[in-house]
Kinemage of the C-alpha trace (Angstrom):
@kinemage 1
@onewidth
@group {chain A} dominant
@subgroup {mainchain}
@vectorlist {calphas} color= white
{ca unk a 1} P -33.851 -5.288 16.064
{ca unk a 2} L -31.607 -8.635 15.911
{ca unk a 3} L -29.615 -9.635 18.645
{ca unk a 4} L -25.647 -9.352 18.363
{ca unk a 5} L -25.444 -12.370 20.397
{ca unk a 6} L -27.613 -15.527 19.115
{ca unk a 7} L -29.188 -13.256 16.271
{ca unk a 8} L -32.915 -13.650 17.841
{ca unk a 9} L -35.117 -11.534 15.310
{ca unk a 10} L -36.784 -10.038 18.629
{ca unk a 11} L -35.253 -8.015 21.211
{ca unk a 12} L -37.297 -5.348 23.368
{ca unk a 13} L -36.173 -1.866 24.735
{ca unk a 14} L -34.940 -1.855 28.439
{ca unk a 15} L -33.760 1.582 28.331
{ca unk a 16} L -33.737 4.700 25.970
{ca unk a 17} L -32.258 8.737 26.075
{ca unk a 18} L -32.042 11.101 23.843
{ca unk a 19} L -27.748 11.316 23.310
{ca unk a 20} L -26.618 14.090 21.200
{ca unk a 21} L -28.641 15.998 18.488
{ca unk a 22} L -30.297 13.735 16.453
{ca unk a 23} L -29.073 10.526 18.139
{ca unk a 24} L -30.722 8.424 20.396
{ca unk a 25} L -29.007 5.810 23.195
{ca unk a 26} L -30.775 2.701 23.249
{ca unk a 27} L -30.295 -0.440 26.245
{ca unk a 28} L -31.890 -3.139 24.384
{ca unk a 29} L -32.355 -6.344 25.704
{ca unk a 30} L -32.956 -9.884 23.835
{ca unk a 31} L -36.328 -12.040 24.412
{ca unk a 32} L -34.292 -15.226 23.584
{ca unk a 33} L -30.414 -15.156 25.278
{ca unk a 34} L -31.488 -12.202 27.441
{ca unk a 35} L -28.266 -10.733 26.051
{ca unk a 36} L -28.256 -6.944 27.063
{ca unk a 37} L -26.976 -4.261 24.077
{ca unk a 38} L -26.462 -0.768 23.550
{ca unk a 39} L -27.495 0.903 19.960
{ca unk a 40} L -26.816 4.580 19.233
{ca unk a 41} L -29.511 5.035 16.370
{ca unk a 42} L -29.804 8.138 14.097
{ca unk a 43} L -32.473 9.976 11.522
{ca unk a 44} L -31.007 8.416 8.077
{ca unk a 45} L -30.964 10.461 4.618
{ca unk a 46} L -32.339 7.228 3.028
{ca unk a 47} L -36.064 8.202 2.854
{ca unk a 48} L -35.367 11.909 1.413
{ca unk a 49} L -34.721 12.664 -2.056
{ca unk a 50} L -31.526 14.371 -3.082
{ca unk a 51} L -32.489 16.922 -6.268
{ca unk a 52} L -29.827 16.761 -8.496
{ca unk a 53} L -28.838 20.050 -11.368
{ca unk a 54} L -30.602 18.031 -14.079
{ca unk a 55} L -34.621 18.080 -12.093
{ca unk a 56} L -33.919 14.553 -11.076
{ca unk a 57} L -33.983 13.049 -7.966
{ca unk a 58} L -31.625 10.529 -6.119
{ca unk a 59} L -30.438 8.995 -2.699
{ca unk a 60} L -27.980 10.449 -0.481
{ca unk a 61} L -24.548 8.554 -0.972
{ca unk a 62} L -22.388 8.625 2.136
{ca unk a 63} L -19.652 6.966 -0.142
{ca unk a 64} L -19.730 9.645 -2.639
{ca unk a 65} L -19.320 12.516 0.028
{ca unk a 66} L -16.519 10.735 1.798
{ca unk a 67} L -14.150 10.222 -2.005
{ca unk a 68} L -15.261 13.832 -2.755
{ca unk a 69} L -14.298 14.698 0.522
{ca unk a 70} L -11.064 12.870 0.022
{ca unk a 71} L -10.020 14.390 -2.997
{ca unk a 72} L -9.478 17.688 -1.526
{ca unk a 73} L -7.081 16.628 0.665
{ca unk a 74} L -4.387 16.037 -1.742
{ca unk a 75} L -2.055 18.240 0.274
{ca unk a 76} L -2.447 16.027 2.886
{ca unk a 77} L -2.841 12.026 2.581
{ca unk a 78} L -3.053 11.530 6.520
{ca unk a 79} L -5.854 14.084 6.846
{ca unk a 80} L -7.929 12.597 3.647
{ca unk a 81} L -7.807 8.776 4.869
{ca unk a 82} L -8.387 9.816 8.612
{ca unk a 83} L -10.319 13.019 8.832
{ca unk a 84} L -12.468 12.003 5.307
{ca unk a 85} L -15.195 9.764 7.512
{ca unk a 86} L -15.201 12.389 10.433
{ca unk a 87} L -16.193 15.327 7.990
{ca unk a 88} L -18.586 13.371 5.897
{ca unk a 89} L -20.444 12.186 9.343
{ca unk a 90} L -20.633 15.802 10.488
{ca unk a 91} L -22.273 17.083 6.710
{ca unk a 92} L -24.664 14.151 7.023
{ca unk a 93} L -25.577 15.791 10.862
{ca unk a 94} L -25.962 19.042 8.968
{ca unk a 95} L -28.038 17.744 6.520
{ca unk a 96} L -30.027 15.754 8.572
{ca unk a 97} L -30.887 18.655 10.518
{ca unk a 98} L -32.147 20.997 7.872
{ca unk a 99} L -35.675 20.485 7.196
{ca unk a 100} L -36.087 21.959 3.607
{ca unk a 101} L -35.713 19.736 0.459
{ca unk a 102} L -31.992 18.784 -0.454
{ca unk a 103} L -30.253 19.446 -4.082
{ca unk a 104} L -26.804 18.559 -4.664
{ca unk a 105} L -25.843 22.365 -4.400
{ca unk a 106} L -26.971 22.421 -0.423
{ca unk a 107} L -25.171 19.160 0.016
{ca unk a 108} L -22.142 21.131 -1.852
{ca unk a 109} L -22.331 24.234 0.154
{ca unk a 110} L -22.633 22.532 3.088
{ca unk a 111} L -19.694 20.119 2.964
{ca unk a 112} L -17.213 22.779 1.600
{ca unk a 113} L -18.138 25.395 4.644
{ca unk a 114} L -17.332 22.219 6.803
{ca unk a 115} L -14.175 21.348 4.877
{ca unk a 116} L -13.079 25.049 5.218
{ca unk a 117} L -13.642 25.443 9.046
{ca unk a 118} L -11.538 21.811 9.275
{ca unk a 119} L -8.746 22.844 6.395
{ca unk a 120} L -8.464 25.806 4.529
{ca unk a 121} L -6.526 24.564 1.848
{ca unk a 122} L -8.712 21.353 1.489
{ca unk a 123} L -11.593 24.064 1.320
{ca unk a 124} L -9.833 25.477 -1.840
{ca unk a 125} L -9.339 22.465 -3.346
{ca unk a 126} L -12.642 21.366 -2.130
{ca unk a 127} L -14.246 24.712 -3.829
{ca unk a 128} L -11.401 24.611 -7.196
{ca unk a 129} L -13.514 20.614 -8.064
{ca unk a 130} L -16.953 21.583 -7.546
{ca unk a 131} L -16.663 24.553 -9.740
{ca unk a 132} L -16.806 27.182 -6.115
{ca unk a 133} L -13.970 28.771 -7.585
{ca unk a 134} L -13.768 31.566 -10.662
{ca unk a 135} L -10.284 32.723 -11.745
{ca unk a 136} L -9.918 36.358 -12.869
{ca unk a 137} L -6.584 37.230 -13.837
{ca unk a 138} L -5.648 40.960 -14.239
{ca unk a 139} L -2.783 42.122 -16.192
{ca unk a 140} L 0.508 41.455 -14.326
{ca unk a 141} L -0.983 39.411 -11.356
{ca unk a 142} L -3.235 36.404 -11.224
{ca unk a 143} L -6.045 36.708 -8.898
{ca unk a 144} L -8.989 33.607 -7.753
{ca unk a 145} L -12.239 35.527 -6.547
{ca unk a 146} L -14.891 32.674 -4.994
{ca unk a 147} L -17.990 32.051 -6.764
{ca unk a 148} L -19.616 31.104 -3.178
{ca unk a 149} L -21.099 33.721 -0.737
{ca unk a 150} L -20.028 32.985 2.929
């Protein structure tokens, strides 16, 4: 790892613990300004391919989850530039932690039961743009059943 001080290519491990599930707490110390460091380093989604509806495959886009994330918070503009990052960090923990191959429907699944716990109504709105949501309507009253199983 580089050094956050002089930027040395070479630094050694003084120190390491496991922190919380998956992360791990680093003390790393550099072999050049003998600068001492803490990391917090986690499993990354970069090596595992994503299957997408279509049989193809691509990589996990933290970016993608956060403005999709975002989006359902319309009811709420504090919540969707604060609370956006927070949720999409705890999917990619969720993800990260299930050992079967991914498809965009797990990753979908997954982020709207965390949006729901966080924000019910962001969990609607969450559900109503990634096609969760099937409306019924029955004469005299309109009625939304959810496509999703709990």
């Amino acid at each position: 790892m580089i050094c956050i001080n002089c930027f040395h290519v070479k630094t050694r491990v003084a120190n390491s613990r496991p922190h919380t599930k998956p992360s791990v707490w680093r003390r790393r110390k550099c072999n050049s300004c003998q600068a001492v460091f803490t990391t917090y380093e986690k499993p990354s989604l970069d090596d595992r391919p994503i299957l997408q509806n279509n049989s193809q495959t691509d990589a996990f886009n933290i970016g993608r989850l956060i403005i999709s994330i975002s989006r359902s918070f319309q009811h709420d503009t504090k919540a969707a530039k604060y609370a956006s990052l927070h949720l999409a960090e705890t999917v990619e923990s969720k993800l990260i932690a299930t050992t079967k191959p991914l498809s965009t429907d797990d990753i979908t699944a997954i982020t709207y039961e965390t949006i729901r716990h966080y924000d019910p109504v962001a969990g609607v709105q969450y559900a109503a743009q990634h096609d969760l949501v099937t409306s019924t309507r029955r004469p005299g009253r309109p009625s939304t059943s959810f496509s999703y199983e709990d």
